[in-house]
C-alpha positions as CSV (number, residue, x, y, z in Angstrom):
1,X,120.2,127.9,99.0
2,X,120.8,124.3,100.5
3,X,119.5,121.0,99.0
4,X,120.0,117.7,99.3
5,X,121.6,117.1,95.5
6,X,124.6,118.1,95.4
7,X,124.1,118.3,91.8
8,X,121.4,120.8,91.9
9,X,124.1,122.9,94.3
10,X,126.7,123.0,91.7
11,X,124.2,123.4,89.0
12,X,122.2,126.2,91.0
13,X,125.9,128.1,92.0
14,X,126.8,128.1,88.5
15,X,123.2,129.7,87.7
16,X,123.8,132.5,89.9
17,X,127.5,133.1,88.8
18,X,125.4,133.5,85.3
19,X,122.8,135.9,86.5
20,X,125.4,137.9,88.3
21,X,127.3,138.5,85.0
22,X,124.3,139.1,82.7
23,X,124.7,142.9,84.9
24,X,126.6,145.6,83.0
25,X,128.8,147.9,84.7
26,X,127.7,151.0,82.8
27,X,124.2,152.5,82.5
28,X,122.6,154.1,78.8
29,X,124.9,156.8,77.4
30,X,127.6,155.0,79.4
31,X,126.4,156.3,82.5
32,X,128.6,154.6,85.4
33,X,126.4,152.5,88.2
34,X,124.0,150.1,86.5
35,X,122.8,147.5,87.9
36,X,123.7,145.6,91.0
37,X,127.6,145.3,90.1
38,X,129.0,147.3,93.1
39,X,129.7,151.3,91.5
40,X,128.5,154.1,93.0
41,X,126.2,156.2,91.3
42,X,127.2,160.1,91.3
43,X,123.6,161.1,89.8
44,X,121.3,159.1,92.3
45,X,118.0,161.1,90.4
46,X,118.9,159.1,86.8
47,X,120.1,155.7,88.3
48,X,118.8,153.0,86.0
49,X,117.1,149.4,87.0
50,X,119.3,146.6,86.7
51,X,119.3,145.2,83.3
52,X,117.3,141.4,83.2
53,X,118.9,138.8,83.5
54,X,120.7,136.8,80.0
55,X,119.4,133.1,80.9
56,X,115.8,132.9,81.9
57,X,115.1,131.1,84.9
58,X,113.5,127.5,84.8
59,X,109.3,127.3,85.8
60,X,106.7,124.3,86.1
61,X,105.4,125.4,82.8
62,X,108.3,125.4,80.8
63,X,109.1,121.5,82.1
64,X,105.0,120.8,81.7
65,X,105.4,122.9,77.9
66,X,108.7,120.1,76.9
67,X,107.1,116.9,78.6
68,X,104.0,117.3,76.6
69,X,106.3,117.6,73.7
70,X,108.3,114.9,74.3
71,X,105.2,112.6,75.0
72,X,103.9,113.9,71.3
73,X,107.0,113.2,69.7
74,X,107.6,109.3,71.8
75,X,103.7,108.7,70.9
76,X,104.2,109.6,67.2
77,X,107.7,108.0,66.8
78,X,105.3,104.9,68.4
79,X,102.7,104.9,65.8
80,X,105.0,105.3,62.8
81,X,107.1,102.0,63.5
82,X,103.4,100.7,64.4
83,X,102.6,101.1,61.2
84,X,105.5,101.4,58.9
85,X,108.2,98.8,60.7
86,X,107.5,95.5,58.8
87,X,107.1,92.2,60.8
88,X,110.7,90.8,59.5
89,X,112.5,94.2,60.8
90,X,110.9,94.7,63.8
91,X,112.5,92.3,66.4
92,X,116.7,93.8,65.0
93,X,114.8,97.0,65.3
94,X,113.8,96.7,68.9
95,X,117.1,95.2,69.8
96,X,118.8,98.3,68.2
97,X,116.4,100.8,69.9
98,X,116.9,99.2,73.1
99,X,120.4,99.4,73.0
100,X,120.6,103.2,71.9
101,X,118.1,104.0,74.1
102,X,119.8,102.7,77.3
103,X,123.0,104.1,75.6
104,X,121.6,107.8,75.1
105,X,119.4,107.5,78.7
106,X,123.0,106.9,80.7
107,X,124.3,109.7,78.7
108,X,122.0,112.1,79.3
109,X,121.2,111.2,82.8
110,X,124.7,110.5,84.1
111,X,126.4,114.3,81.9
112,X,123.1,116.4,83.3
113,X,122.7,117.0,79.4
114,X,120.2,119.4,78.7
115,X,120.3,119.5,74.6
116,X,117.1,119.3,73.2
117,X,118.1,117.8,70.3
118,X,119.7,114.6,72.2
119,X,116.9,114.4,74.4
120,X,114.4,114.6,71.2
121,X,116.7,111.9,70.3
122,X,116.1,110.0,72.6
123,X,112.6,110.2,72.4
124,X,112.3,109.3,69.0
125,X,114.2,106.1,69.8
126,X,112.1,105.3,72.7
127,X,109.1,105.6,70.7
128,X,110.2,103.4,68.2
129,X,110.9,100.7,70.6
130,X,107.6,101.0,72.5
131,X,105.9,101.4,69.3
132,X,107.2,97.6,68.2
133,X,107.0,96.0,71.6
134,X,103.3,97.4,71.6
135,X,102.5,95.9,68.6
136,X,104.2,92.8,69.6
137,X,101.8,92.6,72.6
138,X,98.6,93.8,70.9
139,X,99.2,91.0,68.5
140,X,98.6,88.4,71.6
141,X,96.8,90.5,74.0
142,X,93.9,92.4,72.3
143,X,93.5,95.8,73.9
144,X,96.2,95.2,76.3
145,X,97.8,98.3,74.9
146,X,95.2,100.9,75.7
147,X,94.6,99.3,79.3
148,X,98.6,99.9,79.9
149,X,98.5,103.2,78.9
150,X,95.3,104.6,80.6
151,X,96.9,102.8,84.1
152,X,100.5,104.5,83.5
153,X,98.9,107.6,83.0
154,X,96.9,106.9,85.8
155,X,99.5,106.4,88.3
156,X,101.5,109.2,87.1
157,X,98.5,111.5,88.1
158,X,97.7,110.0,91.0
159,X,101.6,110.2,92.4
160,X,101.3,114.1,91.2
161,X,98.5,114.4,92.9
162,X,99.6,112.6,96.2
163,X,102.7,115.3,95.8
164,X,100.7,118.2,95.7
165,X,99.4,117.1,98.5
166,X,102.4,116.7,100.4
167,X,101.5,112.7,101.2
168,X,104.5,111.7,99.6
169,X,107.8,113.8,100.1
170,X,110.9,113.6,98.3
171,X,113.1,113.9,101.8
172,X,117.1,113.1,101.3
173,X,116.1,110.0,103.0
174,X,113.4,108.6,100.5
175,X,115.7,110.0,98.1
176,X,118.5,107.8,99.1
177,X,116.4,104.7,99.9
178,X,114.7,105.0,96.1
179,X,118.6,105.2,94.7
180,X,119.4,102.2,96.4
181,X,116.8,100.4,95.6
182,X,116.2,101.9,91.5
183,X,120.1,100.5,91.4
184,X,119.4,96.8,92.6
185,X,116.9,96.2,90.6
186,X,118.3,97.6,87.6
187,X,121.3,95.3,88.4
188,X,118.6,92.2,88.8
189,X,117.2,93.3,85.1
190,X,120.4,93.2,84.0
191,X,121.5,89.7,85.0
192,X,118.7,88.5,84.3
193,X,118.8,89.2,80.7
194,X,122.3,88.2,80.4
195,X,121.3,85.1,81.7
196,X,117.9,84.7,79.3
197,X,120.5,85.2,76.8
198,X,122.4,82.2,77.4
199,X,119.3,79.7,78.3
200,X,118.8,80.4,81.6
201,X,115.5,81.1,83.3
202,X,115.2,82.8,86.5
203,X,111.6,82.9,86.5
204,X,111.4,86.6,87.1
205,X,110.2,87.2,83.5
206,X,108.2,83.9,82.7
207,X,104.3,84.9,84.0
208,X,105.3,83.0,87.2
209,X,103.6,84.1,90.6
210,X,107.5,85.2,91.1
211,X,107.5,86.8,87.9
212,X,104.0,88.9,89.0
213,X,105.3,89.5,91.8
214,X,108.7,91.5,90.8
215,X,106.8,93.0,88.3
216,X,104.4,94.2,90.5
217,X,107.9,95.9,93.1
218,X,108.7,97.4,89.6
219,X,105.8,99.1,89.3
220,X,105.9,100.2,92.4
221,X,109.1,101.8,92.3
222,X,108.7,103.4,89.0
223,X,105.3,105.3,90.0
224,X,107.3,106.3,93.3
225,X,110.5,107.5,91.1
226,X,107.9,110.6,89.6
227,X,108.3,112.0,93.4
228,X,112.1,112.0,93.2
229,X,111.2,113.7,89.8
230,X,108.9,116.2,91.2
231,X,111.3,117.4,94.2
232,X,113.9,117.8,91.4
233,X,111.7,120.1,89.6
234,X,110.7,122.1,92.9
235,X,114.4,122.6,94.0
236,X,115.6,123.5,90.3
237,X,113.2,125.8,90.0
238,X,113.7,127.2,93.4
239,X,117.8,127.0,92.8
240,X,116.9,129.5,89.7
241,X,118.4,126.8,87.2
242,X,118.3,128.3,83.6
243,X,115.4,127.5,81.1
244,X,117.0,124.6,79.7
245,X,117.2,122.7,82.4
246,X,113.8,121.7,82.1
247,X,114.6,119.7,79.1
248,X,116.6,117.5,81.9
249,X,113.2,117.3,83.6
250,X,111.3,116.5,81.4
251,X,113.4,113.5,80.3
252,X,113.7,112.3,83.7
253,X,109.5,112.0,83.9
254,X,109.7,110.4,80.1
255,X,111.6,107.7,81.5
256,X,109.7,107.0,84.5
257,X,106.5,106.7,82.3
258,X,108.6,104.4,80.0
259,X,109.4,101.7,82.6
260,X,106.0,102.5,84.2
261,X,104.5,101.6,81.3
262,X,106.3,98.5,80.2
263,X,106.6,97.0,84.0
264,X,102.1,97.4,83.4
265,X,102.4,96.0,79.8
266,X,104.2,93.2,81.4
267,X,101.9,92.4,84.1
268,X,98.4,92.0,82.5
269,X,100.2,89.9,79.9
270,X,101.1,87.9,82.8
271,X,97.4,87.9,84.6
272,X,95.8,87.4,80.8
273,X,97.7,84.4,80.4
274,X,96.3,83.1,83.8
C-alpha cells in the first residue's frame, strides 16, 4: 500500500515481512501445506486454515486504550509534584524536567521508539513539569489552570471532530507545509530562550501584543498538528503496523496536547494581565 511517509512504508513492509513469517510450513500431525507459505497440499479434504498471525495488528482502540493512559499517568505525575514538590525545589525541578523531556521527546520521536516504558517515561516527566508550571501560574492567575485545560481539550475534540468529518485532511501537502512550519517555530522558541538567557528580550514571551500574537500562531499550529496525528493513525492502521505501534501514537497526540496546552496557559496569562 502507498503513503505519503516514507516512514510508515518501511515500517508497514517490515509488518508484512512479520505477518508473512508468523505462517508455518507444516499443518497438525506435521501435515505438509499450512497456511499461505506456497506447498501443495496432497489431501485437499484435511487442509488446515492458516495459523493467525504472531504480532497483532494496530486499531483506533488500542491508540484511544494507551492515550487515555498516558493522559492518567501525565495528570497524576501533575498532581503529585503539585502537591508534594516544595516551593524551593520546584523551579531546578522544572529546569530538569524540561530538559529530559525534550531529551526523551527527540528520542522517541526521531528512533520511531515504541517502548512503553520510555514513553511512560516520558510521561511521568511531562507531568511533573506541567504539574510545577501549573502551580506556578495558579499562584498568579486564579483558575487559569482549569480554563487552559477545558480549551485544550476543547480544541483537541473539535480538530477530531473537524477530521471525522473530512474538513481538515492530512494531504502530503498540509503534511509538508505543517513540517515546515512546526520546524521554524521550534527554531524561533529556541533562540529565543537562548537569548532570555543571556538578558535579551525579544518580546515574543513578555505579554506584548507581539507576544499574544505568536502565541496565538502557536496555538494554532499545535491544534492543527492533531490532524497530521490523526492521518498517522489512519495509515498505520491501514499499513497493518503491529500493536505496539500505537504507543508511538499515542505519544505523538500527548505532545500536541502538551504544547497546546502551555501555548493556552500562556495566552490568558497574557490577556489577564491586560
Amino acid at each position: 500500500m502507498k503513503t505519503s511517509n516514507p516512514v510508515l512504508s518501511q515500517l508497514g513492509r517490515a509488518a508484512e515481512r512479520e505477518r508473512a513469517g508468523a505462517y508455518g510450513a507444516y499443518g497438525p500431525g506435521g501435515a505438509p501445506g499450512y497456511g499461505p507459505a506456497g506447498y501443495d497440499q496432497p489431501y485437499p479434504s484435511q487442509a488446515y486454515p492458516a495459523a493467525p498471525p504472531a504480532v497483532r495488528p494496530m486499531t483506533i482502540d488500542d491508540v484511544v486504550i494507551r492515550t487515555v493512559a498516558l493522559l492518567a499517568i501525565t495528570a497524576l505525575s501533575a498532581a503529585a509534584a503539585w502537591v508534594l514538590v516544595p516551593d524551593g525545589l520546584a523551579f531546578p525541578l522544572v529546569i530538569g524536567a524540561a530538559l529530559v523531556g525534550l531529551v526523551l521527546g527527540f528520542v522517541i520521536s526521531f528512533m520511531r521508539m515504541a517502548n512503553p516504558v520510555l514513553v511512560g517515561v516520558y510521561a511521568v516527566v511531562e507531568g511533573t513539569f506541567l504539574g510545577l508550571v501549573s502551580k506556578a501560574f495558579e499562584s498568579f492567575y486564579d483558575g487559569i489552570v482549569l480554563q487552559a485545560t477545558t480549551a485544550t481539550f476543547g480544541v483537541f475534540f473539535l480538530m477530531a471532530i473537524l477530521y471525522r468529518a473530512r474538513v481538515i485532511r492530512a494531504t502530503p501537502k498540509f503534511a509538508r507545509v505543517m513540517i515546515a512550519v512546526m520546524t521554524g517555530l521550534f527554531a524561533v522558541m529556541m533562540i529565543n530562550l537562548v537569548l532570555a538567557l543571556f538578558g535579551v528580550n525579544t518580546g515574543l514571551r513578555d505579554g506584548s501584543p507581539l507576544a499574544i500574537g505568536f502565541s496565538l500562531v502557536c496555538i494554532v499550529v499545535a491544534a492543527l498538528s492533531f490532524v497530521l496525528n490523526f492521518g498517522e493513525i489512519e495509515e498505520s492502521v491501514r499499513m497493518g503496523l503491529p500493536q505496539k505501534y500505537a504507543w508511538t501514537a499515542a505519544f505523538g497526540i500527548l505532545v500536541g496536547l502538551v504544547w497546546l496546552y502551555l501555548e493556552i496557559l500562556r495566552l490568558l496569562s497574557f490577556l489577564q494581565d491586560d
